[in-house]
C-alpha positions in Angstrom: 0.8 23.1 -10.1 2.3 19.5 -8.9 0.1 16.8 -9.0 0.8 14.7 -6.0 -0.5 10.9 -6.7 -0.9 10.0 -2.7 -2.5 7.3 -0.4 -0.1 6.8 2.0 0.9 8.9 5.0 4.4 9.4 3.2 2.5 11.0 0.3 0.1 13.1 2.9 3.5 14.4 4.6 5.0 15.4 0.7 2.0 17.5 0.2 2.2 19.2 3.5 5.6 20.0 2.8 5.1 21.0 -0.6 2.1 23.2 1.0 4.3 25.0 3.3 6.6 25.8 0.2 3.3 27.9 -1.0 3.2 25.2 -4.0 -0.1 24.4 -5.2 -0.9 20.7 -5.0 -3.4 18.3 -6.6 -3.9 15.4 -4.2 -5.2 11.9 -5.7 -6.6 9.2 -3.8 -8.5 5.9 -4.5 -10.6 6.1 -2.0 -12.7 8.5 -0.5 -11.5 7.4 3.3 -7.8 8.3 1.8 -9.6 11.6 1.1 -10.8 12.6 4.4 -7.3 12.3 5.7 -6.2 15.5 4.1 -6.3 18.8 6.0 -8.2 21.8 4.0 -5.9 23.8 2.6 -6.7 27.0 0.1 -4.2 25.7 -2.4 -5.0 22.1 -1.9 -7.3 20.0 -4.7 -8.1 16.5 -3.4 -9.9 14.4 -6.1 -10.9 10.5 -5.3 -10.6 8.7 -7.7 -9.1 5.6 -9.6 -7.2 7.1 -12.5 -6.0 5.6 -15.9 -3.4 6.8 -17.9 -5.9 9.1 -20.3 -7.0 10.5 -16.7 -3.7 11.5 -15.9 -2.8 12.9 -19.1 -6.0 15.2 -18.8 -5.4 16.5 -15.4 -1.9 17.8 -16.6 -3.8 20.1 -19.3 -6.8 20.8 -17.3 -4.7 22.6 -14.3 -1.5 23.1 -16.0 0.3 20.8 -14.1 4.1 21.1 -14.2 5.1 17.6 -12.2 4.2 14.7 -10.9 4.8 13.4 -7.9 4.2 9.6 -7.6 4.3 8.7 -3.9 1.9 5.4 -4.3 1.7 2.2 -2.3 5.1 0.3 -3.5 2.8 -2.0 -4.3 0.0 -0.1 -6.6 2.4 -1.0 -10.1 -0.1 -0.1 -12.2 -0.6 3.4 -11.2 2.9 3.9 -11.2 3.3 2.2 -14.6 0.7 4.9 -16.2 1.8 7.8 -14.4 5.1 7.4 -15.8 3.7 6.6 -19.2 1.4 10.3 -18.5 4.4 12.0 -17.8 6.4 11.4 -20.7 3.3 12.1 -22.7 2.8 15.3 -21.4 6.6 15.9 -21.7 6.6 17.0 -17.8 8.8 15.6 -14.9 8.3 12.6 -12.3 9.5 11.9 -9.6 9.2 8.8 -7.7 9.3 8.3 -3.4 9.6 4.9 -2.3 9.9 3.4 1.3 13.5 1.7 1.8 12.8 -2.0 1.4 13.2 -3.8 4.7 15.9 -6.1 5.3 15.1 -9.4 7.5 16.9 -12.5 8.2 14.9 -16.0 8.6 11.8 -15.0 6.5 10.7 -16.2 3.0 10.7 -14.4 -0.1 7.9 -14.2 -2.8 8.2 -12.8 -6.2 4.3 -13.4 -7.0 0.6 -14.4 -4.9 0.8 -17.7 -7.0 3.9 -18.7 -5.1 2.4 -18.1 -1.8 -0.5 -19.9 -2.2 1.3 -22.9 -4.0 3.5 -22.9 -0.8 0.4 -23.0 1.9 -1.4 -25.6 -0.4 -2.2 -28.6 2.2 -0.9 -26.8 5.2 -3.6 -27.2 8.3 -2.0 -24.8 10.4 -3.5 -21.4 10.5 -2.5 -18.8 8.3 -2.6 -14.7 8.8 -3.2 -13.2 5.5 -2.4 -9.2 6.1 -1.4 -7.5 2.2 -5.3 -5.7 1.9 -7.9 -6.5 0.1 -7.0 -5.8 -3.7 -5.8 -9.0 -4.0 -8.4 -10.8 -1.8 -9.5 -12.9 -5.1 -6.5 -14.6 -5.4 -7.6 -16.6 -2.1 -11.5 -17.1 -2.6 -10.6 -21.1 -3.7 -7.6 -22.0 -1.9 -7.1 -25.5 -0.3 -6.7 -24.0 3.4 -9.3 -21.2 3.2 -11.0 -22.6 6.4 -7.3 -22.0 7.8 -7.0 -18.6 6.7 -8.0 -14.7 8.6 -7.7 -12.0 7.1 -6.7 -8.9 8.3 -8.2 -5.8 6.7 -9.8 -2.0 7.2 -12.8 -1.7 8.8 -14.6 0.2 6.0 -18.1 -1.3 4.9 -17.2 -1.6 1.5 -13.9 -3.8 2.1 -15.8 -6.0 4.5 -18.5 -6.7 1.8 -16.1 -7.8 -0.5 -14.6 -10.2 2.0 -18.0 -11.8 2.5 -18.5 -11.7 -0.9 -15.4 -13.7 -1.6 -16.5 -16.7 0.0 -15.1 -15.4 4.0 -16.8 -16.0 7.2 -17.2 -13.0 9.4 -15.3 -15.1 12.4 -12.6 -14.8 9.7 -12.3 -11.5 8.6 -10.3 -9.1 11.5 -11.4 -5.8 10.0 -8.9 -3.4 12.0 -7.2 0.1 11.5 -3.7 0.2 12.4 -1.1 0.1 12.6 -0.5 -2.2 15.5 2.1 -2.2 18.2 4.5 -5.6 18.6 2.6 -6.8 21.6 -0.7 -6.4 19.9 0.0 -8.4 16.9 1.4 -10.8 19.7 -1.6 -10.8 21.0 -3.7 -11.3 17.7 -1.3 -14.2 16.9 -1.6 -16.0 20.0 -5.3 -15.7 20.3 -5.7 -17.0 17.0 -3.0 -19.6 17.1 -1.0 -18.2 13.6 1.9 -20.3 12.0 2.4 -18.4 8.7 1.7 -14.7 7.9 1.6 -13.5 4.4 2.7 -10.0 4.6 3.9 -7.1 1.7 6.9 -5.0 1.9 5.8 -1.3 3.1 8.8 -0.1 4.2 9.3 1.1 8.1 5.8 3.1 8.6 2.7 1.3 8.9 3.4 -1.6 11.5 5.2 -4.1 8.6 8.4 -4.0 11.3 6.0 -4.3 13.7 4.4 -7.1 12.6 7.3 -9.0 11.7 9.4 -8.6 15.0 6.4 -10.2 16.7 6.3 -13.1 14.3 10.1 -13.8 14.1 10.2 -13.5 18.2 6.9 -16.4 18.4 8.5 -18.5 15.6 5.8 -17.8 13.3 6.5 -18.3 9.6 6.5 -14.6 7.7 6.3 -15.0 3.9 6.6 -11.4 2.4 5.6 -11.3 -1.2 8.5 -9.0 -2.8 7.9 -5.3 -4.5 6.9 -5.2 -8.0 10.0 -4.6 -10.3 9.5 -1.2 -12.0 12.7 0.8 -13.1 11.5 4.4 -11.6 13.4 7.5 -13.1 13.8 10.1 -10.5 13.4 7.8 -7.7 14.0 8.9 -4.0 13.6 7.3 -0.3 14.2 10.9 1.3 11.7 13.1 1.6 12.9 16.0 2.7 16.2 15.5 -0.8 12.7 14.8 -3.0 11.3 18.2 -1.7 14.4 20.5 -2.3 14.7 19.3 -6.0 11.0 20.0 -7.0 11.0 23.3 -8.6 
């Protein structure tokens, strides 16, 4: 049994390779929406839900499981953190996908949220805030908050937060992408956007997207950098990842 922790479409493609190899696969997601994105499958488990280390560490002996696959947001360091921790405490292997990092000229660099926001202190021009909502609280008291959107998923429970937070619906572009160049074009212009704040996701889920259409209106793009974790067994192909999982 391989324990497959997901969320992304690069972790719903793993599985349904792994599936086609007749593996049997534990899916995890946060979120019940990730959940729903899963095709039924007879040796498929999906469970939704946020899981600790002690979680982890119990599903291994509860289904036997033989590896873990961590294919996570690049971003989501603390479930990588404890399944690596789970792994070595159930003395069973990990392996690691990870999106390429992108590589752009004439952006700016972040190593932390803090940065970012000391950098947009005082600035009146508007601002396109577009790294999710898990970090949404870092921004409920910023200096330009009237100057800030937000660009999130439409699910009820994200928009409630964002209301919650302090954010006025005209404010919050709840959206499912991703989005084409000319559409975040068109978002930009309508809402007349000098900086972006984005996250480094790698090639699938718009990020060159968005960033090509920035660069090409002059638009600041401030990417916040990955999370430094030293990963053992770490790949970027999927289809290398696949053929060494026994």
């Amino acid at each position: 049994m391989i324990l497959v922790l997901s969320g992304t479409e690069d972790g719903r493609l793993i599985i349904e390779k792994l599936l086609d190899k007749n593996h049997s696969v534990i899916a995890t997601t946060a979120t019940n929406y990730g959940a729903r994105l899963f095709k039924t499958h007879p040796n498929l488990k999906v469970i939704s839900k946020r899981l600790d280390k002690e979680d982890m560490v119990e599903l291994t002996k509860k289904y036997n499981i033989k590896t873990i696959v961590d294919a996570t947001h690049p971003y989501a360091a603390e479930v990588s953190k404890n399944s690596i921790k789970a792994s070595e405490e159930s003395d069973i292997k990990y392996f690691r996908f990870e999106r390429k990092e992108i590589s752009y000229e004439n952006i700016d660099r972040f190593s932390s949220y803090e940065q970012v926001i000391n950098y947009l202190e005082n600035k009146k021009e508007n601002v396109l805030l577009t790294t999710g909502s898990n970090n949404l609280d870092k921004f409920k008291n910023v200096s330009f908050k009237e100057n800030l959107y937000i660009r999130v998923l439409p699910t009820a429970n994200v928009v409630k937060k964002c209301t919650d937070l302090g954010f006025l619906p005209k404010r919050i572009l709840a959206l499912q992408g991703p989005f084409s160049t000319d559409f975040n074009k068109a978002m930009y212009e309508f809402y007349n956007i000098k900086y972006i704040v984005t996250k480094d996701s790698g090639d699938i889920g718009g990020t060159n997207e968005k960033i090509n259409a920035a660069l090409d209106m002059n638009i600041k793009v401030l990417l916040i950098d990955r999370p430094q974790i030293v990963y053992p067994n770490k790949y970027d192909n999927i289809r290398e990842l696949i053929e060494d999982i026994k």
